[in-house]
C-alpha positions in Angstrom: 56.9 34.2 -39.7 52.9 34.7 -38.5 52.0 31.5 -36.3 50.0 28.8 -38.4 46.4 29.3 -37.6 46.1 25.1 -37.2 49.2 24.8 -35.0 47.6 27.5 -33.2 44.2 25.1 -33.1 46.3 22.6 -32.0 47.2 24.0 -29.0 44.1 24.9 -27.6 43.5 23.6 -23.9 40.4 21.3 -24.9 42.5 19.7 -27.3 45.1 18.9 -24.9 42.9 17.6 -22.4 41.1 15.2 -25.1 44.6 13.9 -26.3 44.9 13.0 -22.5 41.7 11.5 -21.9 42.6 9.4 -25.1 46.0 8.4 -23.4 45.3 7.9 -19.9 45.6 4.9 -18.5 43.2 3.0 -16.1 44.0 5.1 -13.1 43.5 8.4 -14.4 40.5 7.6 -16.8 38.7 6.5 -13.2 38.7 9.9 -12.6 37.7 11.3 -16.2 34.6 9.8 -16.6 33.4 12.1 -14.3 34.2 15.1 -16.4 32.2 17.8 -17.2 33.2 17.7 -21.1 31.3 16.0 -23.8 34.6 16.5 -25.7 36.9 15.1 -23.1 33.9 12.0 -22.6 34.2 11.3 -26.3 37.5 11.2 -26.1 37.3 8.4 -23.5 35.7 6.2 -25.5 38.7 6.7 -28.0 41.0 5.3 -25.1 42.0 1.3 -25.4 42.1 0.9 -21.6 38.5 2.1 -20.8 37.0 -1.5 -19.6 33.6 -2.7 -18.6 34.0 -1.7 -15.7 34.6 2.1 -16.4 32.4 2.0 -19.4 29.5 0.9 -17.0 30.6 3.5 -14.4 30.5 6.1 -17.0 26.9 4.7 -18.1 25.9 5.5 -14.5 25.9 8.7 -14.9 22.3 10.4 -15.2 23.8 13.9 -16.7 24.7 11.9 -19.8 23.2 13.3 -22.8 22.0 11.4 -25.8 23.8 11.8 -28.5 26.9 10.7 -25.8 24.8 7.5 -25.4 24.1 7.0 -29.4 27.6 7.5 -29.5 28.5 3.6 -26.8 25.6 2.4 -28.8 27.5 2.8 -32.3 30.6 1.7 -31.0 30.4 -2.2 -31.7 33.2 -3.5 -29.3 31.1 -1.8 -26.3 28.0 -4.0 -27.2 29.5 -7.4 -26.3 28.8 -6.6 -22.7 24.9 -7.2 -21.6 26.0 -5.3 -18.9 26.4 -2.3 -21.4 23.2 -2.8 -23.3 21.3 -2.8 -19.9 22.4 0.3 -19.1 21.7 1.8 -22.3 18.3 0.4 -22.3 17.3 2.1 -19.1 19.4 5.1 -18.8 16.8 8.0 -19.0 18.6 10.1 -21.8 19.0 7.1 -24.2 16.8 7.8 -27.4 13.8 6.0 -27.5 14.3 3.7 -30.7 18.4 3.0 -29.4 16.5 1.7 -25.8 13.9 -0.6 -27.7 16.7 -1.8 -30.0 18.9 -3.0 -27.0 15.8 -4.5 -24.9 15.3 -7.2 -27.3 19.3 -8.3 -26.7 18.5 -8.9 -22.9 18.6 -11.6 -21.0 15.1 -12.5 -19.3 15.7 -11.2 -15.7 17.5 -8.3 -17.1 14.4 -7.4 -19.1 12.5 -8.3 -15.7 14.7 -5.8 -14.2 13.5 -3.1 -16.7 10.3 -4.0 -15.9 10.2 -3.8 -12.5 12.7 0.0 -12.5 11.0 3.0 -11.2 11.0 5.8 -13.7 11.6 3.4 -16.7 9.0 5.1 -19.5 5.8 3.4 -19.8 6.4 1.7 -23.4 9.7 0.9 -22.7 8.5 -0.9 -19.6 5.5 -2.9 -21.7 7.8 -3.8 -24.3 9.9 -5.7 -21.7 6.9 -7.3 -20.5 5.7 -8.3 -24.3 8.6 -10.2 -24.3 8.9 -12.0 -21.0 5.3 -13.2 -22.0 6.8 -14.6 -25.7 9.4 -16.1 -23.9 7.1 -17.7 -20.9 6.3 -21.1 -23.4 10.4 -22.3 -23.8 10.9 -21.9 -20.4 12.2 -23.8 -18.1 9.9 -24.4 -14.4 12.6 -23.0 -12.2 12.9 -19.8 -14.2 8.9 -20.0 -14.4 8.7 -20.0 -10.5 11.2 -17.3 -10.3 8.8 -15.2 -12.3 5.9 -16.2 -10.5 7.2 -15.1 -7.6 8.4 -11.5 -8.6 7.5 -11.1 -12.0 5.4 -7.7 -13.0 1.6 -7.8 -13.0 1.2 -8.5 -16.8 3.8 -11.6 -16.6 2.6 -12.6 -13.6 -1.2 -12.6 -15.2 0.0 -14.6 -18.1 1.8 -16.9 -15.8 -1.7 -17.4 -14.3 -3.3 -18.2 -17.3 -0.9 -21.0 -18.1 -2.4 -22.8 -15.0 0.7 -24.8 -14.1 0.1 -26.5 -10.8 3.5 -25.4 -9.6 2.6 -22.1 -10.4 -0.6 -21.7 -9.4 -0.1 -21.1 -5.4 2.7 -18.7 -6.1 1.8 -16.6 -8.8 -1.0 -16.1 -6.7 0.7 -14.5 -3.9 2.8 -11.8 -5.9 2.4 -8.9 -4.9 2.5 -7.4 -8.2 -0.7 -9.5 -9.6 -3.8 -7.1 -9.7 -7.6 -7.5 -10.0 -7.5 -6.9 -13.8 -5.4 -9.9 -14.7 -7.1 -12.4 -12.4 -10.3 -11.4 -14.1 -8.4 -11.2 -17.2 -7.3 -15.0 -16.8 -10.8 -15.9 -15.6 -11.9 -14.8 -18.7 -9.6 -16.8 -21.2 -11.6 -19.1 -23.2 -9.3 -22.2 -22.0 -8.7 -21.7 -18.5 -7.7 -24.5 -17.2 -9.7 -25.5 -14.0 -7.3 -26.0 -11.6 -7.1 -21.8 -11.9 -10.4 -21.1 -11.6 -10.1 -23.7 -8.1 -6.9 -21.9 -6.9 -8.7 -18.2 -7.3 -11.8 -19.2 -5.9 -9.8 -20.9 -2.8 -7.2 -17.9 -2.7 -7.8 -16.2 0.9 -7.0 -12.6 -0.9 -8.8 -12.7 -4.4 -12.2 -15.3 -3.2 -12.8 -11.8 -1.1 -12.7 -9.7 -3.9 -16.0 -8.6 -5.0 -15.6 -8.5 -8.8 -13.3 -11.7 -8.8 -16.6 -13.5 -7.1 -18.7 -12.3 -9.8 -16.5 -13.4 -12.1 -15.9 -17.2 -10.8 -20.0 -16.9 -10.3 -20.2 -16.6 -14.1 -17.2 -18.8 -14.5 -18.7 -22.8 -15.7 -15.9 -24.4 -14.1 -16.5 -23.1 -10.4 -18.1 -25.4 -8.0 -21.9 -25.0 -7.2 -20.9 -24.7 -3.2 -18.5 -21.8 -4.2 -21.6 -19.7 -6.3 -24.0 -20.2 -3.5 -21.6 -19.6 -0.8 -21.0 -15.9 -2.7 -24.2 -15.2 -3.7 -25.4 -13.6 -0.3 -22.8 -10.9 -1.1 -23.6 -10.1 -4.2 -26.0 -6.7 -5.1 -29.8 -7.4 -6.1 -28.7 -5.6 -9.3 -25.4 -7.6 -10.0 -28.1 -10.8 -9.2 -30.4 -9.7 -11.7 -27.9 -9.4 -14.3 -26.5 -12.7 -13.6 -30.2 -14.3 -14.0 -30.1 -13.0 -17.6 -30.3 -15.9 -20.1 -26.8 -16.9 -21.2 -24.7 -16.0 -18.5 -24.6 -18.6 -16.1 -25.1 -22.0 -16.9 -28.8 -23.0 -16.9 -28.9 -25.3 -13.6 -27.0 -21.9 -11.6 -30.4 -19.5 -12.7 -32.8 -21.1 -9.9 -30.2 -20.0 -6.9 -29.4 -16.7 -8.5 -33.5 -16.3 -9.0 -33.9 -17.7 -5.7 -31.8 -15.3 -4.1 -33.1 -12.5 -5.4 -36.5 -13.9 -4.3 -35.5 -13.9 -0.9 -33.6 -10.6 -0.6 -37.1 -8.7 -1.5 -38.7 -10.5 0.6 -36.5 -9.3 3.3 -37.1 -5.3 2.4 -40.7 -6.1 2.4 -40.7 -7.1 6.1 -38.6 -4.3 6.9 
């Protein structure tokens, strides 16, 4: 009698090795989530002894392509573990819709995490920070503090704006914060003035030329601060300054002053 063309299927060494990989048992699927097979991988995730642990092992692995990953981010049971979804989030072969879906389960220094990851794509990496920011109001100070201290730039820059006196010092020091988001808090409509204080007394960013121009235009800075930058600032950036509506009113005779004084100087020279 000819051989039955489906037993015959049946027998096929791939077939054999993903009824294994379906039966193994903890010891052995260690070792099997390092195999080369898509096939025999599936078949892993078919097995009821594959734990966190193994799961996240196997999520480790950067040669993992993405319809394996689609495949742990259909499987329900695997999603319980933040762990899991963290992973899936950053792992560089994860589509890009499956890795925004999972960001917004995170917990917020898992999502600071993604922020902070080298490599993580740029819009994965912003969406994390969109919402650390929305999350910045409910929070409690500890976790606040925590985040001033080695939040991202953006987080940090919002942080800033909220002008908590906790904060302030901090936030101030992180090495993440850059020029663009202290002049971007500077230029909030209600910032508070306790920030524009703290900038202006800050021994990195009061020696930053475009943050002095910007406390200079700023309402809430002291008169001693202004005229104690003012001989650093260009004739040109002066002159723009003395424009009306820029600076408050009682500011203009300094700034005019000032410029006054500086051509007098290149006309002794």
């Amino acid at each position: 009698m000819p051989e039955n063309p489906s037993e015959r299927q049946k027998d096929r060494p791939q077939d054999r090795s993903q009824d294994r990989a379906r039966a193994a048992l903890p010891e052995e699927l260690a070792t099997l989530i390092h195999d080369p097979s898509p096939e025999v991988l599936r078949a892993v995730l078919d097995n009821p002894s594959l734990d966190e642990e193994l799961l996240c092992l196997l999520l480790q692995r950067r040669d993992l392509s993405s319809e394996m990953l689609e495949e742990v981010g259909r499987r329900r049971q695997f999603l319980k573990s933040q762990r899991v979804k963290r992973l899936l989030a950053l792992h560089p072969h994860t589509p890009r819709l499956i890795s925004l879906r999972f960001l917004r389960d995170l917990y917020l220094m898992d999502l600071v995490q993604v922020t902070l990851t080298p490599g993580v794509p740029a819009e994965l990496r912003r969406n994390a920070e969109d919402q650390v920011i929305a999350r910045l109001p409910q929070l409690p100070l500890g976790q606040k503090i925590t985040l001033a201290r080695r939040g991202p730039g953006r987080v940090a820059g919002a942080l800033l704006a909220e002008g908590h006196t906790n904060i302030l010092e901090v936030v101030l020091n992180n090495a993440n914060l850059t020029e663009a988001q202290v002049l971007k808090a500077l230029a909030r409509d209600k910032v508070t003035p306790n920030v524009v204080r703290g900038v202006s007394q800050h021994p990195k960013w009061s020696h930053t030329y475009n943050v002095r121009l910007a406390l200079v235009r700023h309402p809430a800075t002291s008169l001693s601060t202004v005229l104690s930058y003012l001989p650093e600032l260009t004739v040109s950036d002066l002159r723009e300054l003395v424009a009306p509506g820029i600076v408050r009113e009682a500011l203009r005779k300094y700034l005019q002053a000032e410029i006054h004084r500086r051509l007098q100087n290149r006309g002794r020279v």
